[in-house]
C-alpha positions as CSV (number, residue, x, y, z in Angstrom):
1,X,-6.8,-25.5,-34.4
2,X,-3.2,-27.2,-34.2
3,X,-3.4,-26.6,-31.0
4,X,-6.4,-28.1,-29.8
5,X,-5.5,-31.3,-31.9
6,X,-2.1,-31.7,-30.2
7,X,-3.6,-30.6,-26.4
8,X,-6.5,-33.5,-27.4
9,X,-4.2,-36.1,-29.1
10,X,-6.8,-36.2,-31.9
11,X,-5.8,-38.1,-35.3
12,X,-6.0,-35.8,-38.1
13,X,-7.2,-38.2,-40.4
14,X,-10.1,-39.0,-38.1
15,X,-11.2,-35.3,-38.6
16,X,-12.6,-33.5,-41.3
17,X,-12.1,-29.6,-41.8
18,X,-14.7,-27.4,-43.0
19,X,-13.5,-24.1,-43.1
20,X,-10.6,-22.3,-42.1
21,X,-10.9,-18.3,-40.7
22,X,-9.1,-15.5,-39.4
23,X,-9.7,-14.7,-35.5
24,X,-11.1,-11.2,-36.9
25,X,-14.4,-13.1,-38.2
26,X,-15.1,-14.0,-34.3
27,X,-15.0,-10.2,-33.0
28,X,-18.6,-9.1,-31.5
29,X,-19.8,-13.2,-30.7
30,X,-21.1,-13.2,-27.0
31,X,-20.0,-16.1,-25.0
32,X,-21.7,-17.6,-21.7
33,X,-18.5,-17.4,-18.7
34,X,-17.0,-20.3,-17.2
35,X,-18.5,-18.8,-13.6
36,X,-21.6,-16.5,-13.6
37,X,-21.1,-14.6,-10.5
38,X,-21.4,-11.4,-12.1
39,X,-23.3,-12.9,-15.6
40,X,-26.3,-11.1,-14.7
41,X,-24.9,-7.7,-13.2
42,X,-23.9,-4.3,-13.6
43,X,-25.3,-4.9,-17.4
44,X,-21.8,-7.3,-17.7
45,X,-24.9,-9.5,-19.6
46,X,-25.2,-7.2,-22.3
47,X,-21.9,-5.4,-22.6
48,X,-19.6,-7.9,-21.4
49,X,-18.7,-11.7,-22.6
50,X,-18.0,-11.3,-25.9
51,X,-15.2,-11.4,-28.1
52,X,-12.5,-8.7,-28.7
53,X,-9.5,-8.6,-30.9
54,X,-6.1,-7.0,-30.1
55,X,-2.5,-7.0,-31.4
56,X,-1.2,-8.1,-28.0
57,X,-2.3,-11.3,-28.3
58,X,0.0,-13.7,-30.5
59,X,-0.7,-17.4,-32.1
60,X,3.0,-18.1,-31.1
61,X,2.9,-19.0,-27.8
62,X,0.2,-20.7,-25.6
63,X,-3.7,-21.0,-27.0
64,X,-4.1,-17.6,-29.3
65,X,-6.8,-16.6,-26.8
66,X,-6.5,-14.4,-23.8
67,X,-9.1,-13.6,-21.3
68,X,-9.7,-9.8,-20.3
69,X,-10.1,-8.9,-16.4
70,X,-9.8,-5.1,-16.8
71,X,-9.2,-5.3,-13.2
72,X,-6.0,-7.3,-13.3
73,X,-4.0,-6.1,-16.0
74,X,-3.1,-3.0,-18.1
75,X,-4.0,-4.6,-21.0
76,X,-6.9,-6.0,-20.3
77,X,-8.3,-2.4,-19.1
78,X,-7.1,-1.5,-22.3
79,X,-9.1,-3.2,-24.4
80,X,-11.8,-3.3,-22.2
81,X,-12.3,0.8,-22.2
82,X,-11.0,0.8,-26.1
83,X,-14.2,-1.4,-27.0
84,X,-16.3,-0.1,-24.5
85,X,-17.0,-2.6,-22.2
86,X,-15.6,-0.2,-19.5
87,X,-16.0,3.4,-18.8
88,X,-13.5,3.9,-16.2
89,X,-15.3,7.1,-14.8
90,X,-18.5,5.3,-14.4
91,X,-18.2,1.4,-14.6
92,X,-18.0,-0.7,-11.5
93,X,-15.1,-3.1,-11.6
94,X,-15.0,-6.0,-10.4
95,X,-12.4,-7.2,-8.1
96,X,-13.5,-10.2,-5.5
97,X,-10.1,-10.2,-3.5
98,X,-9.1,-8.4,-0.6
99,X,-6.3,-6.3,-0.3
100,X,-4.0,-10.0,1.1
101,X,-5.0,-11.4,-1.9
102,X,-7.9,-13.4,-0.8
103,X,-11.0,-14.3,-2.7
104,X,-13.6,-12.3,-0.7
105,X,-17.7,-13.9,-0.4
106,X,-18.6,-13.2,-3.5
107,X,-16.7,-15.9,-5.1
108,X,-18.4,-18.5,-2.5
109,X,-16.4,-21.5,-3.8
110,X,-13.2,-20.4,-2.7
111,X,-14.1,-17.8,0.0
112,X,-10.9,-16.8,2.3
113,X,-8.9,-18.2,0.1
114,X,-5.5,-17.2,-1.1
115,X,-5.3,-16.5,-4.8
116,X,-2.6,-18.8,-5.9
117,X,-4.5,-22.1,-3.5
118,X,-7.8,-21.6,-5.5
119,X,-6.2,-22.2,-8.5
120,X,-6.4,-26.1,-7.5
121,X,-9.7,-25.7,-6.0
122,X,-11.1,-23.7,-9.7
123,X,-9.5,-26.7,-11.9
124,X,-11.3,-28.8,-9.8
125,X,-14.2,-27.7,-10.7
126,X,-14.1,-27.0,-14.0
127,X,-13.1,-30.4,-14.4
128,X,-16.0,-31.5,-13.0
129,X,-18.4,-29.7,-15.3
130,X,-16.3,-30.8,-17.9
131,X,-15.4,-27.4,-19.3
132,X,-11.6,-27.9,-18.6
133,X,-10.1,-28.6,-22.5
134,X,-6.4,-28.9,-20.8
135,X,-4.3,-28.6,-18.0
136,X,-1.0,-28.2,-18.7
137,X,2.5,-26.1,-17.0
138,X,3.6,-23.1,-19.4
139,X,6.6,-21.5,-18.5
140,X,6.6,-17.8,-18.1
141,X,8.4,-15.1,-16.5
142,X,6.3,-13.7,-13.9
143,X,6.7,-10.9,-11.1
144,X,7.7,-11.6,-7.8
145,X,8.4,-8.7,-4.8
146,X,11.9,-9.1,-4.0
147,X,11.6,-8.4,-0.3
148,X,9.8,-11.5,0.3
149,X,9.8,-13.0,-2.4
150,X,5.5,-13.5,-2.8
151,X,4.1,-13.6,-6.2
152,X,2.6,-10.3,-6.9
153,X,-0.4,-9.9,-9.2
154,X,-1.6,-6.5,-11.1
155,X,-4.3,-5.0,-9.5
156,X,-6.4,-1.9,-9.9
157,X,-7.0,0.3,-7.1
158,X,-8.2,3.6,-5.4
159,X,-6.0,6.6,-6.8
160,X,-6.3,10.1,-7.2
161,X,-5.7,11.7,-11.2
162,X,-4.7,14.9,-12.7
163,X,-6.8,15.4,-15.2
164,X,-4.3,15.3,-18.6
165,X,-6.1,13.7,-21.7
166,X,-8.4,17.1,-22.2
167,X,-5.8,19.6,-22.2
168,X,-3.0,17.8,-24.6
169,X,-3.2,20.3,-27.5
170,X,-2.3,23.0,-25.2
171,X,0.9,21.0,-24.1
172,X,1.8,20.7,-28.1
173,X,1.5,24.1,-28.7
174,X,3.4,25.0,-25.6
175,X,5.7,22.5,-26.6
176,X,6.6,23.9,-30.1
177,X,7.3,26.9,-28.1
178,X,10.3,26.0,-26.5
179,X,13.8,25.0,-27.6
180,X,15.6,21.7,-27.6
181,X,19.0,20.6,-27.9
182,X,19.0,18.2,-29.7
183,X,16.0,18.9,-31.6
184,X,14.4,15.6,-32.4
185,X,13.8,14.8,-28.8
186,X,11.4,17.8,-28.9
187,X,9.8,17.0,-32.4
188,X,9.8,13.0,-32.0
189,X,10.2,11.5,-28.6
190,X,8.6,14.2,-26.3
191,X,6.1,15.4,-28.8
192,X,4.8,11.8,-29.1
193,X,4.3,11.8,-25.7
194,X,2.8,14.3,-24.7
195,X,0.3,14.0,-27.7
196,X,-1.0,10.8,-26.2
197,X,-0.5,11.8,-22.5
198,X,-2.4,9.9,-20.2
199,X,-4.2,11.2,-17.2
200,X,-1.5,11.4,-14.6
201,X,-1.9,9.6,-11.2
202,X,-0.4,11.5,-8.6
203,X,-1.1,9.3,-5.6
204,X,1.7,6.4,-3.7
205,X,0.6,4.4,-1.4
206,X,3.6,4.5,0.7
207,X,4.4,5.6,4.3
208,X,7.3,8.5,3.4
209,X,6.5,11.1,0.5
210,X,4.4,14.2,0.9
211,X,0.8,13.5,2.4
212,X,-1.9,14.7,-0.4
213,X,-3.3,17.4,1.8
214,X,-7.3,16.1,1.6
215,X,-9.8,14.8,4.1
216,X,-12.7,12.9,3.9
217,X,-15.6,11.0,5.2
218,X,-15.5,7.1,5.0
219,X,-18.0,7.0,1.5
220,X,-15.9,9.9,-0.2
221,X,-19.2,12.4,0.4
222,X,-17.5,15.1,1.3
223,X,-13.9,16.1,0.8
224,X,-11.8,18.8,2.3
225,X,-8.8,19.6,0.3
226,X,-6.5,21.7,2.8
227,X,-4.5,24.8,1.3
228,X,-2.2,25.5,4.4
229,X,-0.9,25.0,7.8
230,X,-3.1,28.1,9.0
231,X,-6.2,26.1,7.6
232,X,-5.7,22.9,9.0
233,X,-5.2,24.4,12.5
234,X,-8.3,26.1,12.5
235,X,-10.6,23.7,11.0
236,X,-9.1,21.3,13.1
237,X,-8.0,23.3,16.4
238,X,-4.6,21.6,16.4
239,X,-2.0,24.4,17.0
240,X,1.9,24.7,16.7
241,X,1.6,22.2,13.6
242,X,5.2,22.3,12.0
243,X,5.9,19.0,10.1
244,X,3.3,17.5,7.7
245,X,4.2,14.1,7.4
246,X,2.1,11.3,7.9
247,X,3.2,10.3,11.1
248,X,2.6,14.1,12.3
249,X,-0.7,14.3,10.8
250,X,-2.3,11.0,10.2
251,X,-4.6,11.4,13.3
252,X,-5.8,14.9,12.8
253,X,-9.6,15.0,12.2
254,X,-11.7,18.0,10.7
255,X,-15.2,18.7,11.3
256,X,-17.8,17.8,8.5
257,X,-18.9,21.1,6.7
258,X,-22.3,19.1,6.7
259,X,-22.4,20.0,10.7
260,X,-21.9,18.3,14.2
261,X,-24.4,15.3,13.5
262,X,-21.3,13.5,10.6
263,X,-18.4,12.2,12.0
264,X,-15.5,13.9,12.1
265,X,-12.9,14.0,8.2
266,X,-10.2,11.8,8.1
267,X,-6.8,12.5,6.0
268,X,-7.1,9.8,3.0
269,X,-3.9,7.4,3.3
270,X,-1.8,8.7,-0.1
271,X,1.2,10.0,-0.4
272,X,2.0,12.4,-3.8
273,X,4.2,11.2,-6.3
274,X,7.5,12.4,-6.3
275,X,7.6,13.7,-9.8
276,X,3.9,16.0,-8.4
277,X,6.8,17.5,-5.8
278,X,9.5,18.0,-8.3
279,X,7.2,19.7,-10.8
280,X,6.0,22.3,-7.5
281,X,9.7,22.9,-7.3
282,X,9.3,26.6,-9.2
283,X,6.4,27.6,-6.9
284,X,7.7,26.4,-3.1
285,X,11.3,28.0,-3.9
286,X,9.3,31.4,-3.2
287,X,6.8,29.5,-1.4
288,X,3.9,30.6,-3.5
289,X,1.1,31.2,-3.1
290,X,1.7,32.5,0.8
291,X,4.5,34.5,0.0
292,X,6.5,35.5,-3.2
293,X,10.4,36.9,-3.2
294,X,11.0,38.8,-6.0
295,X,14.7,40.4,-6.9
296,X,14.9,43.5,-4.7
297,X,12.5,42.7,-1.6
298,X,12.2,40.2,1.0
299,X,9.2,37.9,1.8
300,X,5.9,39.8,1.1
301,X,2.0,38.6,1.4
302,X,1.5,37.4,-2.3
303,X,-2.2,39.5,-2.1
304,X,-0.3,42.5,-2.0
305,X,2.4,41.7,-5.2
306,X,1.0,41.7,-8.6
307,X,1.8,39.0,-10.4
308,X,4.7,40.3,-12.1
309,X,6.9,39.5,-9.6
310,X,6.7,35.2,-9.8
311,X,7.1,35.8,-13.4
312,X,10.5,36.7,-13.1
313,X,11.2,33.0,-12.0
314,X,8.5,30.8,-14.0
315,X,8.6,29.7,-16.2
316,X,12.1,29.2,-16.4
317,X,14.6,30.4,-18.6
318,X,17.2,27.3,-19.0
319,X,16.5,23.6,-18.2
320,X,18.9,20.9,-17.8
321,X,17.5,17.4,-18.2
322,X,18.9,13.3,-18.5
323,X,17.2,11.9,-22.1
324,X,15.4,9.7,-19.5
325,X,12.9,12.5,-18.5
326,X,11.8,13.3,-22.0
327,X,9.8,9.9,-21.9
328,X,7.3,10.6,-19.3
């Protein structure tokens, strides 16, 4: 409220309070959006616009309220999936910008236009309906890339997930299993982490890494996920394939299982996550599961050794790690 009276150079004594409340009493209200471009889709009409309450926000700086765009902000996603206005398996989200940051045709106003420009262009309007309360500079630091120096924005997109959230009890239990020096990384820092693990995205999208070995059609219909050099050859009659990254393997195309009449599979763009490479570490060293060296023999076809024979190796005996890996 102090706010408002200082942004509207309002006398006090020319106003007249009623009633004072916490933010708390407001949670559930719907509200009608500034723009209603997507007001009456996707069920945003019934699930969406109203107000939420989180700890993030503060009443020390700026105007107490923030507005939620799951798709532009970790917190935002966070409070939308927390209160339901998402489901992030099932939910379409909305993002009208293009991948140079330009408003795309479903924001008509500012079409082709580059994020930061149509910040005039929005004011404008708003002021014009008379919805803009104030328009003030708040400084803030704010992220830019420091190759170009371009203001960068947070943005969801495309990516590929180990499934981790369902399976966190077994990591516990596997975790009070093993033993720590010192101890209260296991018991406190680790432990908390892995109790709350997230599901992990395994997917870069950068040029050098290891290419996630799957193909696809353009609508994600049908996906290949290729298990070996041997496979990819056949499926895709490419011979004497030796290096698999993306500059050697980019334009190889597979056949649709579906038959001749689909277009041919395309490799999806991603690259794995480093960490997804160090944790295959204990299976490529004996390049499972092609081959398997145990202590006494050389390479031999893993369908004719038991099992017993990459036990000896994983899980390991004896790890060696900096403090900084124990925080996920």
């Amino acid at each position: 409220m102090e706010w408002v009276i200082k942004e509207l150079k309002l006398k006090v004594e020319n106003l007249c309070l009623l009633n004072r409340f916490k933010g708390k009493y407001l949670k559930g209200l719907k509200y009608k959006p500034l723009f209603n471009y997507f007001y009456d889709k996707y069920n945003f009409k019934e699930n969406a616009y109203k107000i939420l309450c989180d700890e993030f926000v503060t009443n020390t700086v700026g105007t107490g309220i923030v507005h939620c765009a799951p798709s532009y902000g970790e917190d935002d996603f966070r409070v939308c999936e927390k209160n339901k206005i998402i489901d992030p398996e099932k939910s379409i989200f909305i993002d009208p910008l293009d991948s140079n940051g330009y408003f795309t045709s479903e924001v008509k106003e500012v079409e082709n236009m580059y994020i930061k420009d149509a910040d005039v262009v929005i004011k404008k309007i708003l002021k014009e309906q008379n919805r803009l309360l104030s328009n003030n500079m708040i400084v803030h630091s704010y992220p830019f890339c420091w190759r170009s120096d371009t203001p960068l924005i947070y943005r969801a997109i495309p990516a590929w997930f180990v499934r981790v959230n369902n399976y966190t009890d077994r990591l516990v239990k596997n975790n009070d299993t093993t033993y720590w020096i010192p101890a209260h990384v296991k018991e406190k820092k680790f432990h908390n982490w892995i109790k709350d693990a997230k599901d992990w995205c395994i997917s870069r999208n950068r040029y050098w890494g290891t290419p996630i070995p799957i193909w696809t059609d353009e609508k994600m219909e049908q996906i290949v996920c290729i298990e070996s050099i041997k496979q990819l050859e056949k499926l895709s009659g490419v011979t004497n394939i030796t290096d698999l990254h993306r500059h050697n393997i980019d334009h190889i195309t597979i056949d649709d299982p579906r038959g001749k009449n689909y277009p041919k599979l395309k490799r999806i763009s991603e690259v794995f996550d480093c960490w997804f490479e160090s944790g295959s570490m204990p299976y490529a060293k004996v390049h499972f599961p092609f081959y398997c060296s145990d202590i006494t023999n050389s390479e031999i076809d893993i369908s004719k050794v038991p099992m017993e024979s990459f036990n000896k190796i994983f899980p390991a005996d004896f790890i060696a790690e900096g403090l900084d890996q124990t925080r996920g």
